[in-house]
Each structure stands twice: as structure tokens, then as C-alpha cells.
VOPAGU-2260 file (C-alpha; in pm, 1 decimal, decimal comma):
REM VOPAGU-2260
SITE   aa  ch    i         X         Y         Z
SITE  UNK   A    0    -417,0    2293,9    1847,1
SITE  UNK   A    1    -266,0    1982,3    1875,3
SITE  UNK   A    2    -524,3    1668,4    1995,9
SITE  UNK   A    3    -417,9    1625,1    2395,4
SITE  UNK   A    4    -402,6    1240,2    2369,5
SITE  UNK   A    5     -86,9    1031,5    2279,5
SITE  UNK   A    6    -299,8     698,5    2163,6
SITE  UNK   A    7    -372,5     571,7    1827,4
SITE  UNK   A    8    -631,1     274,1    1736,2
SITE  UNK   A    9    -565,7      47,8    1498,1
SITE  UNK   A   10    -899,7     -69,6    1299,9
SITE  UNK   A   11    -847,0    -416,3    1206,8
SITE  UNK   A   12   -1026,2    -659,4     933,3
SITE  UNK   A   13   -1017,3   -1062,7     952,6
SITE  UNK   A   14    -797,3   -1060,4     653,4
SITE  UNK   A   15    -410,2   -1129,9     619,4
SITE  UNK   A   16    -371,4    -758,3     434,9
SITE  UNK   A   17    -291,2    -572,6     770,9
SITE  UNK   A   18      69,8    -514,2     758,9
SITE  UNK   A   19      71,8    -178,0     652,2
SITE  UNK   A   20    -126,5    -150,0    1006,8
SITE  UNK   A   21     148,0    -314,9    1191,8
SITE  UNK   A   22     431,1    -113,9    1038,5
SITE  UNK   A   23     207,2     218,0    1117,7
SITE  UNK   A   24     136,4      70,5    1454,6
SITE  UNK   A   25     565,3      50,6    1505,7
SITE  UNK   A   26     608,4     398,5    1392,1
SITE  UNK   A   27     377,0     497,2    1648,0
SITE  UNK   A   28     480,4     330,4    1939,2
SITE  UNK   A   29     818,6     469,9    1810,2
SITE  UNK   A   30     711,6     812,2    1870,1
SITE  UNK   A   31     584,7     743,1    2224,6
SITE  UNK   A   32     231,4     673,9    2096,0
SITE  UNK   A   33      47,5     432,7    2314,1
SITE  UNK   A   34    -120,1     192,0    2062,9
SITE  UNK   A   35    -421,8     -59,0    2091,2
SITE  UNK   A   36    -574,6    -315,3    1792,5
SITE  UNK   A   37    -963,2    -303,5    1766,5
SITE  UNK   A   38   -1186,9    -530,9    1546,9
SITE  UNK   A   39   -1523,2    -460,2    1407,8
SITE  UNK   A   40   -1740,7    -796,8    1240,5
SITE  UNK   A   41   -1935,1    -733,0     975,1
SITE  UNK   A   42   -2193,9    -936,2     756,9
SITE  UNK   A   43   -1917,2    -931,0     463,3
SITE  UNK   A   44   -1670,2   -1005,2     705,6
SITE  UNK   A   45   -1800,3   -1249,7     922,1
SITE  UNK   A   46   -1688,7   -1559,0     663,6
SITE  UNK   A   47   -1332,5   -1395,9     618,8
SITE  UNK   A   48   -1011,9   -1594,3     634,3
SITE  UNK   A   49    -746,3   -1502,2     844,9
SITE  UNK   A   50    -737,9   -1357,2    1232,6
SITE  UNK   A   51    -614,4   -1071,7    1428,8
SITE  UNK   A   52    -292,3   -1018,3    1619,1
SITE  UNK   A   53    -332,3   -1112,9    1983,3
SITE  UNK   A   54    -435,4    -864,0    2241,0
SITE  UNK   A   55    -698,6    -730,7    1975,1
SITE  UNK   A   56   -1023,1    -586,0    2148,3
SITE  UNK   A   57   -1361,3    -686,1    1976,5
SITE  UNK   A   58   -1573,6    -353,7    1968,5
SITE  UNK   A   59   -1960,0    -474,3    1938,3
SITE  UNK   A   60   -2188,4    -143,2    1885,2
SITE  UNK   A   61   -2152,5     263,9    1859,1
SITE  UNK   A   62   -2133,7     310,5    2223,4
SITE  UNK   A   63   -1867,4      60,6    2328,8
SITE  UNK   A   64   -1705,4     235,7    2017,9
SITE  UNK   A   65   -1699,4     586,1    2181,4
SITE  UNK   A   66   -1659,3     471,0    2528,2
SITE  UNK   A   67   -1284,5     336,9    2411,1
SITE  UNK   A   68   -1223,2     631,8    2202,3
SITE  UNK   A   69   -1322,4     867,2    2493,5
SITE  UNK   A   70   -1133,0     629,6    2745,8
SITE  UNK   A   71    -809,3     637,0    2586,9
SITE  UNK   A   72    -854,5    1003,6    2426,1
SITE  UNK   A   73    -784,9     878,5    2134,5
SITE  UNK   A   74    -592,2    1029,5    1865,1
SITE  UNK   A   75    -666,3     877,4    1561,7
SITE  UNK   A   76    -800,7     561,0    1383,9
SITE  UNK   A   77    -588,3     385,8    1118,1
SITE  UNK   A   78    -829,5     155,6     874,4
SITE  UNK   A   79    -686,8     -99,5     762,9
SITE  UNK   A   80    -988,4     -63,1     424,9
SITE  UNK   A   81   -1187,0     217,0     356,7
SITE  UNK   A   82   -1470,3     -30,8     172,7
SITE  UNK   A   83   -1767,4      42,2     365,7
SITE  UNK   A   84   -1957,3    -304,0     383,4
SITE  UNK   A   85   -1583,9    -417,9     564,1
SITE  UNK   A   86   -1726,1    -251,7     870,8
SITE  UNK   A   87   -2082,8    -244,8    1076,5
SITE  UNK   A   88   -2364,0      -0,3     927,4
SITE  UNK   A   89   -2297,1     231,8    1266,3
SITE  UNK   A   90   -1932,0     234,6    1254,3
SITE  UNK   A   91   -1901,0     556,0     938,8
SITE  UNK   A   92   -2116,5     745,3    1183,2
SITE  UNK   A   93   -1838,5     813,0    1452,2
SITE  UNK   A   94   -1629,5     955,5    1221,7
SITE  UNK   A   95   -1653,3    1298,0    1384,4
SITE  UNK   A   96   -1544,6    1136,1    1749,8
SITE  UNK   A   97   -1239,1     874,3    1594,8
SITE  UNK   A   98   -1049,2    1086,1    1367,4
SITE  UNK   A   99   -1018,0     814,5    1120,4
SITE  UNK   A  100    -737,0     824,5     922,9
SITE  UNK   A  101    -643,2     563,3     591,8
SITE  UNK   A  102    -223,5     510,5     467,6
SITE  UNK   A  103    -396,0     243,8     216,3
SITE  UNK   A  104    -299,5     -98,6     208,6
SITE  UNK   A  105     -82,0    -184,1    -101,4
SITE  UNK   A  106      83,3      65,7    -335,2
SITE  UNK   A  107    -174,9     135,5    -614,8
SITE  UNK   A  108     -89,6      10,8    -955,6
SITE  UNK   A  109    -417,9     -72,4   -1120,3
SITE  UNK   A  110    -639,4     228,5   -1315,5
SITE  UNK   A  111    -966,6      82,7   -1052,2
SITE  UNK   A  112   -1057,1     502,3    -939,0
SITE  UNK   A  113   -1359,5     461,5    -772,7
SITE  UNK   A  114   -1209,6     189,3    -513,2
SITE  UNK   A  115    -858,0     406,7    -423,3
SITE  UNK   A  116   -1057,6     756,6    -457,6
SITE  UNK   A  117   -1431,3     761,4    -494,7
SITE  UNK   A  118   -1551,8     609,0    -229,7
SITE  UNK   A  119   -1789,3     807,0      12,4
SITE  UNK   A  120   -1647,1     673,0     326,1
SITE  UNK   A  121   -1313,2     870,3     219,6
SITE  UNK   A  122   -1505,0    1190,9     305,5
SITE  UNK   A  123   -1548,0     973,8     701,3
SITE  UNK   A  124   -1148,7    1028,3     712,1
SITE  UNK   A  125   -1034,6    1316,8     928,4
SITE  UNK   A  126    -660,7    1218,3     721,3
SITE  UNK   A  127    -571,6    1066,6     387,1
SITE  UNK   A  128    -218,7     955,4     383,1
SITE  UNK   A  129     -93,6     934,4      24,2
SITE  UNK   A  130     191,8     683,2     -80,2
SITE  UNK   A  131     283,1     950,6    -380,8
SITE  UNK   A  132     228,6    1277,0    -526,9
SITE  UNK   A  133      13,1    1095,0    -795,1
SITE  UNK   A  134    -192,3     934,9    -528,9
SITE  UNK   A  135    -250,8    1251,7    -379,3
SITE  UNK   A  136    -311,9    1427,4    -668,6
SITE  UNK   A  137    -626,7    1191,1    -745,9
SITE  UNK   A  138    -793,3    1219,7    -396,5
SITE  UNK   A  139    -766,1    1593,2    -470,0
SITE  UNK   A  140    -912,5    1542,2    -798,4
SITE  UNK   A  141   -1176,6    1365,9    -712,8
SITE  UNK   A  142   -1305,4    1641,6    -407,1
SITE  UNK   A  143   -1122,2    1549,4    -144,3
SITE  UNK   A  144   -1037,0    1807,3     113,6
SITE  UNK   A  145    -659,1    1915,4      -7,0
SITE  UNK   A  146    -609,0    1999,8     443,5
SITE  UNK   A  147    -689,2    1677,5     470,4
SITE  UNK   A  148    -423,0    1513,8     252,5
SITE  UNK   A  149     -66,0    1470,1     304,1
SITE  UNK   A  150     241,8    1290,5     120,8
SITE  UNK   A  151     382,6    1043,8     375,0
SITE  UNK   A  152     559,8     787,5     157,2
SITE  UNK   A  153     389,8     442,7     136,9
SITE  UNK   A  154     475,3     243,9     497,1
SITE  UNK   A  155     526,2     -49,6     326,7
SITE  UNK   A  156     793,4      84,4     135,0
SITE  UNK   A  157     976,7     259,6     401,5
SITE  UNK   A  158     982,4     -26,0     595,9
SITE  UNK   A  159    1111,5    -247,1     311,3
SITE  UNK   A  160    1378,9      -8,8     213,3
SITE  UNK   A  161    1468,0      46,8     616,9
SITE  UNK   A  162    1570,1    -344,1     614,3
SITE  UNK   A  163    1754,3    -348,0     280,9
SITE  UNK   A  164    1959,0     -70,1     426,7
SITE  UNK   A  165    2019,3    -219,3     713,0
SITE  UNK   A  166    2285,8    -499,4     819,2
SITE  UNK   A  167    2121,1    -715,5    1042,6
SITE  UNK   A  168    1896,0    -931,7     754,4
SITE  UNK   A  169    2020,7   -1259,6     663,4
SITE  UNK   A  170    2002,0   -1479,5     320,0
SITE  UNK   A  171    1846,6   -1789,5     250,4
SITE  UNK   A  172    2171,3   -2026,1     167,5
SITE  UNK   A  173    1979,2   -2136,3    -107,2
SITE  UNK   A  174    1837,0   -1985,7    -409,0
SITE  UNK   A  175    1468,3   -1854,1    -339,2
SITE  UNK   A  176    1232,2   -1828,9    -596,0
SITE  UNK   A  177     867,5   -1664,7    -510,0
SITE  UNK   A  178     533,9   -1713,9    -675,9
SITE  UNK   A  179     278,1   -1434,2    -558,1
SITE  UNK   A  180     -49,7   -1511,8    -772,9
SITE  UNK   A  181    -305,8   -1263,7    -733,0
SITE  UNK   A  182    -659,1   -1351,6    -667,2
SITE  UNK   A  183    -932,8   -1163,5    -954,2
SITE  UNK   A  184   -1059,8   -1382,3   -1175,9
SITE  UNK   A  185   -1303,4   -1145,7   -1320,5
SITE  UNK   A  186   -1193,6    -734,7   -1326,7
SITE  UNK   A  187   -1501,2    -499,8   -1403,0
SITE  UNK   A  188   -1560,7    -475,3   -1754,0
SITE  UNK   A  189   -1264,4    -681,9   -1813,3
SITE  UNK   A  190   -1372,3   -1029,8   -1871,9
SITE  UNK   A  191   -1037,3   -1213,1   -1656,6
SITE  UNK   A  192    -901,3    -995,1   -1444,5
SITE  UNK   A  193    -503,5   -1025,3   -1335,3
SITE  UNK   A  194    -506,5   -1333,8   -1201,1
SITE  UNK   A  195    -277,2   -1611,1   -1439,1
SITE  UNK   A  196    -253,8   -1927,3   -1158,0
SITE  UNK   A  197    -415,0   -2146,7   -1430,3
SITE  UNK   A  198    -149,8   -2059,5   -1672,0
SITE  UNK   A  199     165,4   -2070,9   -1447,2
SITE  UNK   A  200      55,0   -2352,6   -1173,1
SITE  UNK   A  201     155,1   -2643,4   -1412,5
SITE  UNK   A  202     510,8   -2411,6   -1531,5
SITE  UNK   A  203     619,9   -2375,0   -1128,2
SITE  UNK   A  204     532,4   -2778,2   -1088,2
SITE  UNK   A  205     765,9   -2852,0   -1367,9
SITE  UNK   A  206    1055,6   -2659,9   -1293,4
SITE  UNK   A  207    1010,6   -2699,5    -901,3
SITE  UNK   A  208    1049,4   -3067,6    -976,2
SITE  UNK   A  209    1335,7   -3018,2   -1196,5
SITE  UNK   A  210    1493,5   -2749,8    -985,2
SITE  UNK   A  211    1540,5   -2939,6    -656,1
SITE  UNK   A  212    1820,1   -2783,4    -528,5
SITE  UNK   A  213    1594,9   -2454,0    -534,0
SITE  UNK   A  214    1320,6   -2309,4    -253,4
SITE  UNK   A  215    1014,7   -2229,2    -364,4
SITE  UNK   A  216     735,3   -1987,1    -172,2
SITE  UNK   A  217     450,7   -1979,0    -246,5
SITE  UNK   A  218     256,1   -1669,6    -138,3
SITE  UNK   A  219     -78,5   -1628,7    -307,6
SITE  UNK   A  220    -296,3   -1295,5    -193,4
SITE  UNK   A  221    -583,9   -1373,5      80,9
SITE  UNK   A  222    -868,4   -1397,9     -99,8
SITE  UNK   A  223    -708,0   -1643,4    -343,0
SITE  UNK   A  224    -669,1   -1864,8    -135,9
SITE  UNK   A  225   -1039,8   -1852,2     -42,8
SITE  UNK   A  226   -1121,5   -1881,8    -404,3
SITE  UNK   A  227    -942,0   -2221,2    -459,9
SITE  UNK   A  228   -1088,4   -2370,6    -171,7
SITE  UNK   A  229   -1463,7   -2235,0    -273,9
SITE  UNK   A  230   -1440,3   -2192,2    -652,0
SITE  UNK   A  231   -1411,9   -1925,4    -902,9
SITE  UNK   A  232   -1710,5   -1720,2   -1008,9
SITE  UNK   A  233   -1549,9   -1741,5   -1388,8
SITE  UNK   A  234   -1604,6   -1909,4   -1687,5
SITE  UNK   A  235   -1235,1   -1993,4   -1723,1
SITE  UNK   A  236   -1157,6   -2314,7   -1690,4
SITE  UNK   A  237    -993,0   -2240,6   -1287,0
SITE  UNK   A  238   -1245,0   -2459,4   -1125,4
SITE  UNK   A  239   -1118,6   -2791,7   -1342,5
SITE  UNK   A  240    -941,4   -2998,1   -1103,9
SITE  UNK   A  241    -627,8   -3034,7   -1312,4
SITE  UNK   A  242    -562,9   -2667,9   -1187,5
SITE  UNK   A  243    -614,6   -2734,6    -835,1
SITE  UNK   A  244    -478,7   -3080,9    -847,7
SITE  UNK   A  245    -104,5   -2950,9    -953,5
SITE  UNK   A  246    -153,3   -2664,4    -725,5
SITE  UNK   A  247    -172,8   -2898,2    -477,9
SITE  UNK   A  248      48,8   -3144,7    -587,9
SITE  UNK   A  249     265,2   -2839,7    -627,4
SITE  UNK   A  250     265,5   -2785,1    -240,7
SITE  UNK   A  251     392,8   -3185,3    -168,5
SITE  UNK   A  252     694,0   -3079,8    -308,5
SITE  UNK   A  253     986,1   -3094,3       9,0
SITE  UNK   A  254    1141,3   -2731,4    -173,1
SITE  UNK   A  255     810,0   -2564,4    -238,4
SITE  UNK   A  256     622,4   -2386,7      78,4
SITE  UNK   A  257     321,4   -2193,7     142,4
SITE  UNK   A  258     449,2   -1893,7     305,3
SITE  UNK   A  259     343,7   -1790,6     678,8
SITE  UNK   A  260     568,0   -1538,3     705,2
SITE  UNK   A  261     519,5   -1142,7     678,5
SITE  UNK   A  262     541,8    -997,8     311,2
SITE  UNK   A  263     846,3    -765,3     346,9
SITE  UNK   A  264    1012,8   -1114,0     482,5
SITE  UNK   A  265     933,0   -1340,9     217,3
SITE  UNK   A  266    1032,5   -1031,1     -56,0
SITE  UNK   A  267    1420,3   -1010,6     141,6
SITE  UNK   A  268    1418,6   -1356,3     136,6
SITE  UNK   A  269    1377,6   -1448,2    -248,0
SITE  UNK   A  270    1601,3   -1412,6    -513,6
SITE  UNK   A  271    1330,8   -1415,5    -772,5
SITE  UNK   A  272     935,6   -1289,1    -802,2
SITE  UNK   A  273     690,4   -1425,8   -1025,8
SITE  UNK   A  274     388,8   -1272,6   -1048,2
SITE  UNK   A  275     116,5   -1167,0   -1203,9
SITE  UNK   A  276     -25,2    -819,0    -979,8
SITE  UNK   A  277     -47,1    -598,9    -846,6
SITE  UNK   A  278     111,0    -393,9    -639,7
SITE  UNK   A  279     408,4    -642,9    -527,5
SITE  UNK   A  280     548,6    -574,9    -845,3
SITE  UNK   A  281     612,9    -184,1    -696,7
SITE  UNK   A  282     764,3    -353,6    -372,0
SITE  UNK   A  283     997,0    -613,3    -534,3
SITE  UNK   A  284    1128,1    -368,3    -799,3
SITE  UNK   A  285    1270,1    -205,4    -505,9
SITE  UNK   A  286    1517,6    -476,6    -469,1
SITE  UNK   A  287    1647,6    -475,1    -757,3
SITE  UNK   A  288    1644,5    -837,3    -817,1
SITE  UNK   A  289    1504,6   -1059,6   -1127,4
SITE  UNK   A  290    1062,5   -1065,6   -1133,2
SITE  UNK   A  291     845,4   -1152,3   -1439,6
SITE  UNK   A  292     545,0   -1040,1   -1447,6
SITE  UNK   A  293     298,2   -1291,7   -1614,5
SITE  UNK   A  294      29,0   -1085,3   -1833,0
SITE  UNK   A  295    -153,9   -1135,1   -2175,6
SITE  UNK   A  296    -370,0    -949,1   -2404,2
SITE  UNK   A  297    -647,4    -970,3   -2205,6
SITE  UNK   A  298    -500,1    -851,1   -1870,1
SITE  UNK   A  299    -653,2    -490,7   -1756,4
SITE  UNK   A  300    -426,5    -224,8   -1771,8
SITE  UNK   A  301    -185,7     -50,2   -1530,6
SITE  UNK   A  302    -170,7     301,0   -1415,2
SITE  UNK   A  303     134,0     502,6   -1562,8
SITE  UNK   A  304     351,0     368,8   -1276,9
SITE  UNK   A  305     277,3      23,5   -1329,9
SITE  UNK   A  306     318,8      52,7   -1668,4
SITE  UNK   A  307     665,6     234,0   -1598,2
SITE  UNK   A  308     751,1    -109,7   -1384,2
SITE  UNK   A  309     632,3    -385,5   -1587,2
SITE  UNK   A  310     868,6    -223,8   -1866,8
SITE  UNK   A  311    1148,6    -249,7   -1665,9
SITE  UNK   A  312    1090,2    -626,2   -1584,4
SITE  UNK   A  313    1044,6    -963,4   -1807,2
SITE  UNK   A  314     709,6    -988,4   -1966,0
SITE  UNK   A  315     563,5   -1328,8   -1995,0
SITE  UNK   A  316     211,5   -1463,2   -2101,7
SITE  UNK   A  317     200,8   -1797,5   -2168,9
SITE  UNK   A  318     311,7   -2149,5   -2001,3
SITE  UNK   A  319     571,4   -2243,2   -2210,8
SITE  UNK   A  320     741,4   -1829,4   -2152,5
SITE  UNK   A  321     676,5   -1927,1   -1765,6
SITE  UNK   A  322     911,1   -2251,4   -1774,0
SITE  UNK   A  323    1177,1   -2103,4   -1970,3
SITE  UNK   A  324    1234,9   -1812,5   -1774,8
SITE  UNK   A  325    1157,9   -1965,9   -1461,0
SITE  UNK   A  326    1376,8   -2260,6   -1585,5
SITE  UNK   A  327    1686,2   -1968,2   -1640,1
SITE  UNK   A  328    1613,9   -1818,8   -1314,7
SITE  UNK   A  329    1621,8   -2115,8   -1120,4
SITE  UNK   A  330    1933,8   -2305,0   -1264,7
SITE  UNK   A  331    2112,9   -2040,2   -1432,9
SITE  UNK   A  332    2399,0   -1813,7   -1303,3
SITE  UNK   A  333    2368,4   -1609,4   -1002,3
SITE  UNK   A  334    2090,7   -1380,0   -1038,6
SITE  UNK   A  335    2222,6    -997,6   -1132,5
SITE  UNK   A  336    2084,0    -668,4    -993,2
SITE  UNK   A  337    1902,1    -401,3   -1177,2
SITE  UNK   A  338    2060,8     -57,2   -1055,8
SITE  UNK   A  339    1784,2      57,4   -1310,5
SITE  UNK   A  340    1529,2    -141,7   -1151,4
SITE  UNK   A  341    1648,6      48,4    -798,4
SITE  UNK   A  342    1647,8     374,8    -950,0
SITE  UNK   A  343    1275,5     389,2   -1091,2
SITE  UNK   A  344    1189,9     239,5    -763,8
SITE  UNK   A  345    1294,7     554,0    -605,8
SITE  UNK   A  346    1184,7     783,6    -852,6
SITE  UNK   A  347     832,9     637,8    -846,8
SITE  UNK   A  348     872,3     608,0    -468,1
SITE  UNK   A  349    1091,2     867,4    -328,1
SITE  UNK   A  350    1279,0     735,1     -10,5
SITE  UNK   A  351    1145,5     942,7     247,8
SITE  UNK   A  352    1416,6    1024,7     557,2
SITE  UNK   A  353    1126,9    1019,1     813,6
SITE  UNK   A  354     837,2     759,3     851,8
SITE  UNK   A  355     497,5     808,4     704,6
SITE  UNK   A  356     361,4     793,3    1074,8
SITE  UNK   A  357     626,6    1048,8    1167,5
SITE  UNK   A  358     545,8    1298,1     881,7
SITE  UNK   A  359     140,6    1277,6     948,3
SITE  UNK   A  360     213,6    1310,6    1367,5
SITE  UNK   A  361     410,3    1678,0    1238,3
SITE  UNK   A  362      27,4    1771,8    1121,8
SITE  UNK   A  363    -110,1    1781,2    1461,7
SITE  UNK   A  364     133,5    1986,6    1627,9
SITE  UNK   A  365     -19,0    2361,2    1639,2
């Protein structure tokens, strides 16, 4: 039988990686779900940048945990991470009162296993929403519970491709180009991981300053951020100050910004990605429009569908690459669309006619 509640808790982490949360969170209220944002501190957590949306209630200990989920007969709870040490030692052990349920957090393009479907906590989750077939296929591959695991599209996506579609989003009157660096400097057994700042930071200062009449946003992942204002734990050279001085210096410039805005609005907004992982690269390809994708010899590998994408887009690996494409891209002619691009976007992510929230709800009726 169907669960007699109509409310759905939303598990929230100090870090700016929550939006597939807030589109979830939409969905829900959409279907006449009654919705409420909960935080949980950990020890990892507690030096974390970013915040929570307002109205968010601060749960403390196990009992004040069950108390709201009792309260509110509670539905579900959507994590916003399934990595244990993001959440208090007692918090795995309610997993038989809150129905936890993970949609991920990013579309998975990296070959990383034990992170996306190893962990133990993924047993805690009463639901395992899959972005794709493939997705699903490896939770059920590595002993997941195949009731427990359904194909909802990723929310991201849906969202992403729900604006596109629609009429009401307007266009920057000037060209938009967008840097998204990610933030691992070290990858497993991989001595650098994806991360290329070093090598492109000085290549977006020079054409930025040559490009005036072109916007530039910057949007660098969280925990990149933290990085450059702590140091990398490398032996690369990204802690010399003539990285972090252009980077900087970069950010002075009156047409380059650091973005504050939501990631589906600064991908609409821009003309052109560069970028060097992960999964944005799924997202942007979507659109249709111009991305490079900065990677070397050295870069760890990509799962079959980010191999599939980084095909279908420019390649570059080196500073001098970076300018002249960016330098193309920037002052060029009007940027063209890939139909191509659009269609492997959909065949890697089929467009899905009801909402990931929507298809997992159709579970629980009896």
C-alpha cells in the first residue's frame, strides 16, 4: 500500500551542489507534496562552504530526527550525497523510519564505481533513482535491490530541457562565454585528476582582455573554490601564485564575473562552455551550442558516455589550443548549433514526458 503521508524531506549539505534537491523539491510540491528542507552538521561538514536555502530546519540528534519524520508522516527523504561521513554517525541508523531515497547529484561521467555504486549507505536507501539505464544497470550490478531501483531521467536534465523548450527564457544581448573548472587536483591512482585551471587561467585572461566586447562567467565547482583559497594537496605547480594571481586578476576584469546564479541559468545563458569535467559536459551538450573540453594525456578516463560526448565536442590540452579556440569562439562568427550534439544528448539522456519525481511518486501507489 501506498505510504498515507503527502510530505517529503529534503536532506540538505552546506555545499552549493543542491540543485538537483531544489528541482526534486518543485516536482514535489507540483504534485501536491508538502515539502520541508532539513540540515544535518557533521565533523566533515562543519568547515564547508556554502549555506542552505532559508526556512531550512537544523535537526541535532536521532530523536529530534524521528520526532519530525513521525510529525509530518513523512514520505520520503531525498539526500542530497549518499557519502556517509557528509552526515552524523546516528543519522544511517533511521533509515528504516525516513525512507531515504538518492536521484544523485550530477549526471555520472567519470569510471569512479565505488563512489556512484559501492557505497554501503546505498543499501540505507529505501529508493535509488537512476538518471539512465546504464546507471541503473550498475547499482544492480553491484547488489543493489533491483525493487528498489527505478529509471526516472536525471532532474537536472529534465529541468534543463523543460526551459529550452519553453518560451519564456531570455538571451544575454551579448555574447556569453563560460568557464566551469572542476576542482580534483589529484584522482585515485591517477596522479592529476581533471582539474586544468593552471593550464587555462592565463588563456581566459588573455582573450577576456582582448575580447572586451564579450561576458565572461566564471563558475568553478564548490570545492574549488575552497581549494584556491586553502591550497592544493598536489605537487603541481597550482599553489604558485602566478596561478592564483591571474585568476584573480582574471576576476577585475569589468566583462568577467563569478557566477551567483543557479547552474541551469548560467548554462541558458552562455553561448560557449569551457571546461574541463565532469558532468557539465552531459548538461551543456544538451544545448547544442559550441564547449571544449580541456583534457591531456594524463586526464583519467570517462565512462562510455563521456567518452561518446567529449567526441562530439573540441578537444583541447594545452594553453596555446585554449586561446585559439577560445580566441575563435569569442570574436568569430555567430556561434552554430550542433543538431548532432542535441541528438546524442537525447540518446544518452532520453527526454522523459513526466518528471523524475513524478515517475518515482507512481511507485508508491498500491
Amino acid at each position: 500500500m501506498a505510504p498515507s503521508g503527502r510530505h517529503i524531506c529534503m536532506a540538505a549539505l552546506p555545499l552549493n551542489t543542491a540543485e538537483h534537491l531544489a528541482v526534486l523539491a518543485r516536482e514535489a510540491s507540483d504534485l501536491g507534496f508538502t515539502v520541508c528542507w532539513l540540515s544535518f552538521v557533521s565533523e566533515e561538514m562543519s568547515h564547508a562552504t556554502g549555506g542552505f536555502c532559508e526556512g531550512t530546519t537544523a535537526i541535532s540528534s536521532r530523536d529530534d530526527f524521528v520526532a519530525h519524520l513521525e510529525s509530518h508522516e513523512s514520505v520520503a527523504v531525498f539526500l542530497q550525497s549518499t557519502y556517509p561521513e557528509h552526515y552524523p554517525e546516528w543519522f544511517w541508523g533511521v533509515s528504516a523510519q525516513a525512507q531515504f531515497c538518492f536521484a544523485g547529484y550530477g549526471a555520472i561521467l567519470d569510471t569512479w564505481e565505488w563512489g556512484h555504486y559501492q557505497l554501503p549507505s546505498l543499501k540505507s536507501c529505501a529508493w535509488l533513482l537512476a538518471e539512465t539505464a546504464f546507471v541503473r544497470d550498475k547499482y544492480l550490478e553491484h547488489g543493489n535491490d533491483p525493487s528498489r531501483v527505478v529509471v526516472t531521467g536525471n532532474p537536472l536534465m529534465y529541468e534543463l530541457r523543460r526551459r529550452l523548450s519553453g518560451s519564456g527564457e531570455t538571451r544575454a544581448p551579448r555574447r556569453t562565454i563560460l568557464w566551469a573548472p572542476h576542482w580534483s587536483m589529484t584522482w585515485f591512482e591517477y596522479k592529476r585528476g581533471y582539474s586544468r585551471w593552471q593550464e587555462t587561467v592565463h588563456a581566459v585572461l588573455q582573450v577576456a582582455k582582448d575580447a572586451a566586447s564579450v561576458d565572461f562567467v566564471v563558475r568553478p565547482h564548490p570545492l574549488f573554490l575552497r581549494q584556491l583559497s586553502q591550497g592544493f594537496d598536489d605537487d603541481s605547480g597550482a599553489n604558485s601564485d602566478e596561478y592564483t594571481k591571474a585568476f584573480h586578476e582574471l576576476l577585475q576584469l569589468d566583462n568577467v564575473s563569478l557566477s551567483s546564479s543557479g547552474f541551469v541559468d548560467d548554462i541558458l545563458r552562455s553561448d560557449v562552455l569551457l571546461t574541463d569535467g565532469i558532468g557539465i559536459i552531459a548538461y551543456f551538450a544538451a544545448t547544442g551550442r559550441p564547449m571544449a573540453v580541456i583534457r591531456d594525456s594524463d586526464t583519467p578516463p570517462f565512462n562510455s558516455a563521456g567518452q561518446r560526448l567529449v567526441r562530439a565536442s573540441d578537444v583541447v590540452s594545452n594553453t596555446d589550443e585554449i586561446v585559439a579556440w577560445l580566441s575563435e569562439k569569442a570574436l568569430g562568427p555567430s556561434v552554430l548549433i550542433s543538431a548532432d550534439r542535441v541528438a546524442l544528448s537525447r540518446e544518452l539522456y532520453p527526454a522523459w514526458t513526466a518528471s523524475p519525481l513524478s515517475i518515482w511518486a507512481d511507485q508508491l501507489r498500491p
